[in-house]
KOLGU-4560 file (N, C-alpha, C; in nm, 3 decimals, padded with zeros to 5 digits):
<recs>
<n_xx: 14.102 n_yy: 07.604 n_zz: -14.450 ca_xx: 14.034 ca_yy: 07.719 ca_zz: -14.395 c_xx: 14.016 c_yy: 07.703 c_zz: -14.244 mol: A seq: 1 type: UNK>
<n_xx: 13.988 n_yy: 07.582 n_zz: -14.228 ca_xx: 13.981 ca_yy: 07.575 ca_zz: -14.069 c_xx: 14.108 c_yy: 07.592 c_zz: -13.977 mol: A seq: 2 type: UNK>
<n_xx: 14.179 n_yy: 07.554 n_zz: -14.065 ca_xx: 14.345 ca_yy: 07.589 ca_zz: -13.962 c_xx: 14.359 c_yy: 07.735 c_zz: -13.967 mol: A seq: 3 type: UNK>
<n_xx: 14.308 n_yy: 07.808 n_zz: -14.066 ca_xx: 14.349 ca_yy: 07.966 ca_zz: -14.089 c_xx: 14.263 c_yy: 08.020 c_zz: -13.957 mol: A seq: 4 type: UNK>
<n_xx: 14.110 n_yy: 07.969 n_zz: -13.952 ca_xx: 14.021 ca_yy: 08.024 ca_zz: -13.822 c_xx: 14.070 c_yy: 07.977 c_zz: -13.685 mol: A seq: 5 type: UNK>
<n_xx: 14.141 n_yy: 07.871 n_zz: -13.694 ca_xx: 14.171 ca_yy: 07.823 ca_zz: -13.558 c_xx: 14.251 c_yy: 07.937 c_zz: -13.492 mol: A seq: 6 type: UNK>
<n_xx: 14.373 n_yy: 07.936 n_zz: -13.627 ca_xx: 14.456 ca_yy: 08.058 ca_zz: -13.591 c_xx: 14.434 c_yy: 08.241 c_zz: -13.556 mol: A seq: 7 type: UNK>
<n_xx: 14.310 n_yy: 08.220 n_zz: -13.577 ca_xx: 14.300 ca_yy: 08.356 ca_zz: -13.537 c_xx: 14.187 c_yy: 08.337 c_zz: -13.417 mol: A seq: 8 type: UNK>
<n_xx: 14.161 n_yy: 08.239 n_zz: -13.412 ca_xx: 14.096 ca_yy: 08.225 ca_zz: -13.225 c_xx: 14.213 c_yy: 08.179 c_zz: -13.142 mol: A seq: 9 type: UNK>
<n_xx: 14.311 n_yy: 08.108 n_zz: -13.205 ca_xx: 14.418 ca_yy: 08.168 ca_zz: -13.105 c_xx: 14.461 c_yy: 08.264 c_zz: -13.085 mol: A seq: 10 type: UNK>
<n_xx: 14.536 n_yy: 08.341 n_zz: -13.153 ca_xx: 14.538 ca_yy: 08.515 ca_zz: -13.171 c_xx: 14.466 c_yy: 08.558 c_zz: -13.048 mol: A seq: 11 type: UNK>
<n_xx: 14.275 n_yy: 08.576 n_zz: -13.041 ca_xx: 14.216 ca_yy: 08.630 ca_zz: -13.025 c_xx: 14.253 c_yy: 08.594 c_zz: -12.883 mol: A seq: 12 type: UNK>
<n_xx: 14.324 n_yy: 08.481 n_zz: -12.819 ca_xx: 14.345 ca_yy: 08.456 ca_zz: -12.665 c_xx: 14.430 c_yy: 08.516 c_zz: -12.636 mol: A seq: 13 type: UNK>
<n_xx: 14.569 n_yy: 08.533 n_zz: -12.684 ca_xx: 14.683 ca_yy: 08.604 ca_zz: -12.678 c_xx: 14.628 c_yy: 08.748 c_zz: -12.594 mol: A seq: 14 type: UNK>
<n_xx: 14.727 n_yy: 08.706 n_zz: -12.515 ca_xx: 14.688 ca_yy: 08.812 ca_zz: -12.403 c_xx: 14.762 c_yy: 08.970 c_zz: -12.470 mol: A seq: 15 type: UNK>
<n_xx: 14.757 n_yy: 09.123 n_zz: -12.454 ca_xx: 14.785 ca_yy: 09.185 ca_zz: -12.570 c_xx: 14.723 c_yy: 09.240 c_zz: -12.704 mol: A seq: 16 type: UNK>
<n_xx: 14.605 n_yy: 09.138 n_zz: -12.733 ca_xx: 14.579 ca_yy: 09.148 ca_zz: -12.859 c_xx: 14.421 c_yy: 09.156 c_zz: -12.926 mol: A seq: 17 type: UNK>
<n_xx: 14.401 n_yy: 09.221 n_zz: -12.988 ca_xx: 14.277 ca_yy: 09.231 ca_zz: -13.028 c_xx: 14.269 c_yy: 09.195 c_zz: -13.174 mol: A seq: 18 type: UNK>
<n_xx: 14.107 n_yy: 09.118 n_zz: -13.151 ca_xx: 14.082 ca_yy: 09.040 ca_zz: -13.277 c_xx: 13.878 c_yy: 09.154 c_zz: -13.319 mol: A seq: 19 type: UNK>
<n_xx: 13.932 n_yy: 09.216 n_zz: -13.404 ca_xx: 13.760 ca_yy: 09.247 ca_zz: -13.445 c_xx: 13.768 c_yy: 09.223 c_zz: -13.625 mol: A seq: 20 type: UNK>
<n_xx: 13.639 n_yy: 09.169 n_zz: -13.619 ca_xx: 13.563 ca_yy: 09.098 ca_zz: -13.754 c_xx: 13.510 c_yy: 09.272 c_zz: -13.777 mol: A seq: 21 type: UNK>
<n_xx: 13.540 n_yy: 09.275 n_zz: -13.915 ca_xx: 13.447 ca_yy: 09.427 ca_zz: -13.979 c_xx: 13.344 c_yy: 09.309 c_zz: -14.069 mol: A seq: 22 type: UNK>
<n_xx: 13.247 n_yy: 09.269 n_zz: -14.081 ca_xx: 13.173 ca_yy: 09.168 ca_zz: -14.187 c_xx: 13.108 c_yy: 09.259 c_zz: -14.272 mol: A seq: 23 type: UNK>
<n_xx: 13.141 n_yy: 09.186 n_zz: -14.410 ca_xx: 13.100 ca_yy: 09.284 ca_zz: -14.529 c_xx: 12.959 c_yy: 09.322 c_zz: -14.547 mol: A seq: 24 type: UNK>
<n_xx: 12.883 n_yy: 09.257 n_zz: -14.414 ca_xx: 12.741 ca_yy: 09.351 ca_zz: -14.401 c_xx: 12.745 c_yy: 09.449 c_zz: -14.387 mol: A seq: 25 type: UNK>
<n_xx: 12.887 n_yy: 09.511 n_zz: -14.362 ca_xx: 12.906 ca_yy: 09.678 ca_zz: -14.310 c_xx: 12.865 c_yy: 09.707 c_zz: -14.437 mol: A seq: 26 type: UNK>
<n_xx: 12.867 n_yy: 09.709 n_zz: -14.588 ca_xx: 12.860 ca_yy: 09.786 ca_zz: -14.668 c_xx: 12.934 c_yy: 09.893 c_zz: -14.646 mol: A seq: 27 type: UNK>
<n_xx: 12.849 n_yy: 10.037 n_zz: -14.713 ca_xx: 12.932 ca_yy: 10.141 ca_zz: -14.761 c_xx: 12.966 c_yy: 10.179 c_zz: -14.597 mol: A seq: 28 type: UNK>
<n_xx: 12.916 n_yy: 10.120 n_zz: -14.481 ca_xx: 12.962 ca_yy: 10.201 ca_zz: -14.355 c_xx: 13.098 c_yy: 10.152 c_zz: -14.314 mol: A seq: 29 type: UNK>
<n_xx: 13.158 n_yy: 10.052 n_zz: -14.423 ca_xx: 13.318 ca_yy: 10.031 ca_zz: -14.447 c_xx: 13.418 c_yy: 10.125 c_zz: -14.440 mol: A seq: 30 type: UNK>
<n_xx: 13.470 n_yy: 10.217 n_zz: -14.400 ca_xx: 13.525 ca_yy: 10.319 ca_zz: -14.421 c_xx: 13.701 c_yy: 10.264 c_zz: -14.529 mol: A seq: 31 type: UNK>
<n_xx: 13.739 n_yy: 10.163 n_zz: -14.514 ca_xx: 13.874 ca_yy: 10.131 ca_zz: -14.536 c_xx: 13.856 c_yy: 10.064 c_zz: -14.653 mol: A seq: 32 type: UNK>
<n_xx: 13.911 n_yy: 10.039 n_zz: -14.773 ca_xx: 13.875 ca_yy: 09.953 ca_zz: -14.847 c_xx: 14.016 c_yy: 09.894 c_zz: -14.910 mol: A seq: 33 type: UNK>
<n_xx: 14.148 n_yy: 09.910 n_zz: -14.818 ca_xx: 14.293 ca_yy: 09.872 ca_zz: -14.866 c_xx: 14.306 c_yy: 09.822 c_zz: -14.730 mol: A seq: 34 type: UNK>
<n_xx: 14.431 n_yy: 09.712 n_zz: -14.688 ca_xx: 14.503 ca_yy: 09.757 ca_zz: -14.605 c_xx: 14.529 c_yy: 09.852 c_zz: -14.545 mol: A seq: 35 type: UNK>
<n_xx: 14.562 n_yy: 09.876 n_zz: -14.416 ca_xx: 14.583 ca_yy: 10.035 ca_zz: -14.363 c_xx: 14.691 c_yy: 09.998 c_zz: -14.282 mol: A seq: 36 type: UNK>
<n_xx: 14.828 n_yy: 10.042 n_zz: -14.250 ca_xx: 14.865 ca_yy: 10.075 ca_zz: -14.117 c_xx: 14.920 c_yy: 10.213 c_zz: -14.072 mol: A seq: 37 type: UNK>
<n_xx: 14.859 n_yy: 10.218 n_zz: -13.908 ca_xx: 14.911 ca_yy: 10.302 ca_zz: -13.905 c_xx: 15.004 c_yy: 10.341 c_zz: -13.775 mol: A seq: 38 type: UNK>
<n_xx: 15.130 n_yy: 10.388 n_zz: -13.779 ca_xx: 15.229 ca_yy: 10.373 ca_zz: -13.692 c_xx: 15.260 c_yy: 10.517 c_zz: -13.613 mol: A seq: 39 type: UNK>
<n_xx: 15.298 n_yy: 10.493 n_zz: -13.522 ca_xx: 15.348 ca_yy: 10.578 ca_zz: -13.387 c_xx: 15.471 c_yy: 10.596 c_zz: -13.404 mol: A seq: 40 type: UNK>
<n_xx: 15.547 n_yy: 10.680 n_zz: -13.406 ca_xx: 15.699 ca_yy: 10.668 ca_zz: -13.358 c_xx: 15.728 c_yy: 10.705 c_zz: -13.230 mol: A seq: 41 type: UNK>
<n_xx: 15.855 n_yy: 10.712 n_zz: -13.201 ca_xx: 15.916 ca_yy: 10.754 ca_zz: -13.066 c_xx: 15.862 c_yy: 10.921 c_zz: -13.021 mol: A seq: 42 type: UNK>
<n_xx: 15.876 n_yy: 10.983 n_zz: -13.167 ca_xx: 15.802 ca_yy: 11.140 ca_zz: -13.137 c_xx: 15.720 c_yy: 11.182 c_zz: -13.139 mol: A seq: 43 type: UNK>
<n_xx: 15.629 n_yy: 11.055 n_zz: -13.093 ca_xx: 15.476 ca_yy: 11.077 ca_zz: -13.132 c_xx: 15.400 c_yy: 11.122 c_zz: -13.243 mol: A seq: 44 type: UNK>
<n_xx: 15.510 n_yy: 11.112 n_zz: -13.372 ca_xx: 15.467 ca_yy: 11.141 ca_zz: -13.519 c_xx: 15.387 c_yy: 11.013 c_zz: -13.572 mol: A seq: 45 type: UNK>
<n_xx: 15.308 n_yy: 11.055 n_zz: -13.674 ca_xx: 15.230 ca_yy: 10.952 ca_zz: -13.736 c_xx: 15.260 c_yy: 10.921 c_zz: -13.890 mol: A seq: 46 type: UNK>
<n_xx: 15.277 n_yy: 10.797 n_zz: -13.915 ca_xx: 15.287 ca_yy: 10.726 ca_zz: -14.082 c_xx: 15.161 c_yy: 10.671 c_zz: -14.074 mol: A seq: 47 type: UNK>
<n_xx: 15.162 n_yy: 10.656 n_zz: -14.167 ca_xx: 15.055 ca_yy: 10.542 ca_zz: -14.258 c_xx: 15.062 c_yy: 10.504 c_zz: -14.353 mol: A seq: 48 type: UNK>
<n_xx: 15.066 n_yy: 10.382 n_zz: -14.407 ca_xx: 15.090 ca_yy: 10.283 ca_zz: -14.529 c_xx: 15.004 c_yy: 10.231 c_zz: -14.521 mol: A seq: 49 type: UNK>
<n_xx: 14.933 n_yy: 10.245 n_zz: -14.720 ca_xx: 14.858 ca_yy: 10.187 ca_zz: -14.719 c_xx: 14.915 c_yy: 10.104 c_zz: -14.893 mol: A seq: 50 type: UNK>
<n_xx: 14.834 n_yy: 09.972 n_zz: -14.907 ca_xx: 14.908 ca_yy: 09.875 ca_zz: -15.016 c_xx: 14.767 c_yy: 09.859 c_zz: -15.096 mol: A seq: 51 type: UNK>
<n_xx: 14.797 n_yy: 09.877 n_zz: -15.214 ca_xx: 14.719 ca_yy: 09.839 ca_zz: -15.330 c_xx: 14.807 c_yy: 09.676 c_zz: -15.388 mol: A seq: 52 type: UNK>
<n_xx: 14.750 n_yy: 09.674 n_zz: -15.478 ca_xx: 14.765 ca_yy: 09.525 ca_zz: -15.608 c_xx: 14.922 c_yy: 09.580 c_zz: -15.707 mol: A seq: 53 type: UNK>
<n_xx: 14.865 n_yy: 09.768 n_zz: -15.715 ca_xx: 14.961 ca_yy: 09.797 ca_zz: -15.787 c_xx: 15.078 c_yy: 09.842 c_zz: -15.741 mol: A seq: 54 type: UNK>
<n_xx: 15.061 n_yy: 09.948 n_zz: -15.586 ca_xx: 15.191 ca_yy: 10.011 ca_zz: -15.505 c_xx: 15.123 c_yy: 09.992 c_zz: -15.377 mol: A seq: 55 type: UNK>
<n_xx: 15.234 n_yy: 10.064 n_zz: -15.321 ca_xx: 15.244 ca_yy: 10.071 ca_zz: -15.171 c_xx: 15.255 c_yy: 10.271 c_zz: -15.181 mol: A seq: 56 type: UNK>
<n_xx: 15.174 n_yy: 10.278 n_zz: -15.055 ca_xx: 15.185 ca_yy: 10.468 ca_zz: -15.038 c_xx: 15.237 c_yy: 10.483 c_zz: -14.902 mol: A seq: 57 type: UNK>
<n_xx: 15.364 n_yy: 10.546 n_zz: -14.845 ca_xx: 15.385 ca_yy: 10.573 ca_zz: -14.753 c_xx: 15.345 c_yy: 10.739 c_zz: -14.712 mol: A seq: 58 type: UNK>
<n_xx: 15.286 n_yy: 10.736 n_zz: -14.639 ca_xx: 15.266 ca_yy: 10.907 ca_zz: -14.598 c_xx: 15.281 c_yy: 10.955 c_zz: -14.486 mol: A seq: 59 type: UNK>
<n_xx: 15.399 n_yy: 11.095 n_zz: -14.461 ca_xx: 15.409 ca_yy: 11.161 ca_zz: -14.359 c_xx: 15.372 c_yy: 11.295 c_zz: -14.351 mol: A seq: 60 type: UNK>
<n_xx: 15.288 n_yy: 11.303 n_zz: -14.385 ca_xx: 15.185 ca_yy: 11.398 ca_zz: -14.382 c_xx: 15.117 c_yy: 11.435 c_zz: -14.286 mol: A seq: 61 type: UNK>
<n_xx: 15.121 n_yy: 11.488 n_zz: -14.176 ca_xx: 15.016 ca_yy: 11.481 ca_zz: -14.054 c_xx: 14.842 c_yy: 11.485 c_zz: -14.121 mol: A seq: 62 type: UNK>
<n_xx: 14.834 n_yy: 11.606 n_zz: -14.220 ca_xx: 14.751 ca_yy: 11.638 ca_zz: -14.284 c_xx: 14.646 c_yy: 11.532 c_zz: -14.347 mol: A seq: 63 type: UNK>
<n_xx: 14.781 n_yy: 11.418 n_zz: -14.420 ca_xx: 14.714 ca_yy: 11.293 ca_zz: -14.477 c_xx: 14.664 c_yy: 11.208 c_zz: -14.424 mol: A seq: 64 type: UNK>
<n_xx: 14.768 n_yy: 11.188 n_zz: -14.278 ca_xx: 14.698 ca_yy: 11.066 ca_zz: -14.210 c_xx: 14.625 c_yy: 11.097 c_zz: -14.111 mol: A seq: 65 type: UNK>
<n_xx: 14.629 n_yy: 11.197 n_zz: -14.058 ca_xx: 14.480 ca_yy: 11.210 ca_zz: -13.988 c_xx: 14.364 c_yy: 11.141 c_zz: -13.980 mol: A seq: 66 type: UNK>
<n_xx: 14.262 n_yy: 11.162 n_zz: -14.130 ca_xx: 14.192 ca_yy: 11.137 ca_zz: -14.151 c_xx: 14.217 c_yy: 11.006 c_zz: -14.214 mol: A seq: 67 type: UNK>
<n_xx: 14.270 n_yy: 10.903 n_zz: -14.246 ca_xx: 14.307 ca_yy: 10.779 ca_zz: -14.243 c_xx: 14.258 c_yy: 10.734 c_zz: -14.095 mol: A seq: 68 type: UNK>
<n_xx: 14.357 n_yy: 10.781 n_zz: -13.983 ca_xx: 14.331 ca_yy: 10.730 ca_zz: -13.860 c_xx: 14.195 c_yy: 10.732 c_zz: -13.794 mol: A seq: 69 type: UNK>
<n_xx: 14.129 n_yy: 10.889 n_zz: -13.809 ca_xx: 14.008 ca_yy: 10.861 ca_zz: -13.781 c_xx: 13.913 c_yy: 10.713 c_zz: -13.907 mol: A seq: 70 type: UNK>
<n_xx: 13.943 n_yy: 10.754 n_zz: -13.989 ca_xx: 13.867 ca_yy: 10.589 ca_zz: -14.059 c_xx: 13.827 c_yy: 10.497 c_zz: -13.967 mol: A seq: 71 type: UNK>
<n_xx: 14.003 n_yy: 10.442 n_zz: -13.982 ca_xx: 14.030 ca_yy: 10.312 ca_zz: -13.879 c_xx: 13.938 c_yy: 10.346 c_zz: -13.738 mol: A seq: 72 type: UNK>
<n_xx: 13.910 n_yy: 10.439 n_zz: -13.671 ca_xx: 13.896 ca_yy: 10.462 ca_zz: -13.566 c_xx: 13.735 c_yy: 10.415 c_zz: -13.615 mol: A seq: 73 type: UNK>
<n_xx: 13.695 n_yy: 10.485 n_zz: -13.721 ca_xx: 13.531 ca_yy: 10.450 ca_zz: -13.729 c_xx: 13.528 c_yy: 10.312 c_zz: -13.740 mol: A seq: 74 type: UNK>
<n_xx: 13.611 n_yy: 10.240 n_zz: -13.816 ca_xx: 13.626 ca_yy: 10.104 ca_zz: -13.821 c_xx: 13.584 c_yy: 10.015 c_zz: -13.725 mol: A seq: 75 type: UNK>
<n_xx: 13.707 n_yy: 10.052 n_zz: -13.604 ca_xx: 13.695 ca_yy: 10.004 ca_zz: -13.501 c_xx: 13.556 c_yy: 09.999 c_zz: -13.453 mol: A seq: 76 type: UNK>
<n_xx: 13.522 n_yy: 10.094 n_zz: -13.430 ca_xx: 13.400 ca_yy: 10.143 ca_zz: -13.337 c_xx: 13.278 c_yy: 10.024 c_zz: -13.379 mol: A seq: 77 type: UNK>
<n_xx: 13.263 n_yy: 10.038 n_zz: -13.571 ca_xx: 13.159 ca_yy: 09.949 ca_zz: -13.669 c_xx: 13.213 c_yy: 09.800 c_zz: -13.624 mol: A seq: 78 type: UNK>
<n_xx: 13.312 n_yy: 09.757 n_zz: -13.623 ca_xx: 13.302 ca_yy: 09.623 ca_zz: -13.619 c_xx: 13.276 c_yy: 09.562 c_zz: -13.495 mol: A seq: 79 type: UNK>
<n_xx: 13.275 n_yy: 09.377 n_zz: -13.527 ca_xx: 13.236 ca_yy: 09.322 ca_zz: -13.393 c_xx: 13.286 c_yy: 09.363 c_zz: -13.271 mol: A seq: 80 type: UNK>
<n_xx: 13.265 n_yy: 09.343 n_zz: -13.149 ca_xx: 13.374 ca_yy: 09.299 ca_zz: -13.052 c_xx: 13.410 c_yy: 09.188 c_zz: -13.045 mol: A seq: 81 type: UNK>
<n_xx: 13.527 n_yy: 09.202 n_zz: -12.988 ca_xx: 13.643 ca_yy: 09.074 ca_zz: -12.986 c_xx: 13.566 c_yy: 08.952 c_zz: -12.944 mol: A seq: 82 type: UNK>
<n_xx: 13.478 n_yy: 08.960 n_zz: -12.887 ca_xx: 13.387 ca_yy: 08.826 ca_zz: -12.821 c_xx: 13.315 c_yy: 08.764 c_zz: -12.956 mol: A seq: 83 type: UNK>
<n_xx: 13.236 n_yy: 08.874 n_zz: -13.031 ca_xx: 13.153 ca_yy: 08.843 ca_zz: -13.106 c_xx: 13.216 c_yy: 08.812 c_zz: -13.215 mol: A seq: 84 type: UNK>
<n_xx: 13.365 n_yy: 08.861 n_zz: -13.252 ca_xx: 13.437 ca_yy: 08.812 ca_zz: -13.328 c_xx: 13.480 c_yy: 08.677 c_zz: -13.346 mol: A seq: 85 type: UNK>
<n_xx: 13.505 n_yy: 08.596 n_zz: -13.215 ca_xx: 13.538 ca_yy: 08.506 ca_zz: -13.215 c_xx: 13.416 c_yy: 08.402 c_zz: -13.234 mol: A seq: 86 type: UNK>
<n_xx: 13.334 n_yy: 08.448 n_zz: -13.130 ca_xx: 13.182 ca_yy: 08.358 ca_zz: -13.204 c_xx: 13.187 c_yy: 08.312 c_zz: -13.306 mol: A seq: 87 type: UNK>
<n_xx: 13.181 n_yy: 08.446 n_zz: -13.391 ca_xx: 13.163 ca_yy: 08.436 ca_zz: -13.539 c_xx: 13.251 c_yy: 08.333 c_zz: -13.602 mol: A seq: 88 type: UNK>
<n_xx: 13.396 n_yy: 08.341 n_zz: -13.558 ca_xx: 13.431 ca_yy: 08.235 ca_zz: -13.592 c_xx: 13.477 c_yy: 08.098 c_zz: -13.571 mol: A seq: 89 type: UNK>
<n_xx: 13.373 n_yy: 08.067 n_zz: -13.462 ca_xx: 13.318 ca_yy: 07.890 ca_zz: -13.401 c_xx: 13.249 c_yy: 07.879 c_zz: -13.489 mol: A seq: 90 type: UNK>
<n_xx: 13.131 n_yy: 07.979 n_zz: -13.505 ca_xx: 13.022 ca_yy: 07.907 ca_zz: -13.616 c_xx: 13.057 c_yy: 07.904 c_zz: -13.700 mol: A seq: 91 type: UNK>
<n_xx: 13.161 n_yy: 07.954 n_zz: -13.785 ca_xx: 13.244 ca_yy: 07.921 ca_zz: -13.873 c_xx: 13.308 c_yy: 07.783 c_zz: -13.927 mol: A seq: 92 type: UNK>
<n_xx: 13.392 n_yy: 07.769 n_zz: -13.842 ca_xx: 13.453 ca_yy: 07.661 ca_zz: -13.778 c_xx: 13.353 c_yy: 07.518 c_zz: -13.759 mol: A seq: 93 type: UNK>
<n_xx: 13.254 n_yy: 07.536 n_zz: -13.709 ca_xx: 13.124 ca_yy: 07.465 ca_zz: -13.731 c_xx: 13.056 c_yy: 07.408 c_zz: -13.824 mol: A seq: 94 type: UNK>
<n_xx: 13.075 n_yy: 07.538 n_zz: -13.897 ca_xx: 13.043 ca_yy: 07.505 ca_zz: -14.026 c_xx: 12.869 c_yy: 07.576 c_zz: -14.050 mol: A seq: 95 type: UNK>
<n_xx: 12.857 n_yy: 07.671 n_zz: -13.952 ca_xx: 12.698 ca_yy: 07.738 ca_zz: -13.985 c_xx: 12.758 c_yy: 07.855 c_zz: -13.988 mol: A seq: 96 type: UNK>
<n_xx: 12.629 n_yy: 07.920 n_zz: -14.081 ca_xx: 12.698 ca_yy: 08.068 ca_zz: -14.093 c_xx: 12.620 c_yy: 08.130 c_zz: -13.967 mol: A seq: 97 type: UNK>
</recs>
């Protein structure tokens, strides 16, 4: 476990890249509860795939993923910042919660 946290406080240095913790204190203010991605193309069209246990859903739907994206977007907003993310996982790493 500690090599898995190391690796994502490296990540979190990687210039490029953002690291945010959603912690399951969010409760129901979780908006996502699968995997999500969601992609850009060249024509500024939007996909989104999202993966269950049982399938995978690809959707090009503007209609569908919309409101997917805003999710993620609330997501974003609810979880740590990248600072506090990483905190979180020194004390981790530490071994305190």
């Amino acid at each position: 476990m500690d090599d898995q946290l190391a690796s994502l406080a490296e990540f979190a240095a990687l210039p490029n890249t953002v690291l945010q913790i959603a912690p399951f204190t969010m409760g129901d203010r979780r908006p996502l509860s699968l995997p999500l991605y969601v992609l850009t193309m060249e024509n500024r069209s939007l996909l989104s795939y999202a993966e269950s246990a049982q399938r995978g859903q690809l959707e090009r739907e503007r209609g569908a993923v919309v409101p997917l994206l805003t999710a993620y977007h609330q997501l974003q907003a609810e979880a740590l910042s990248q600072a506090a993310s990483v905190a979180m996982i020194n004390q981790l790493r530490k071994g305190t919660p």
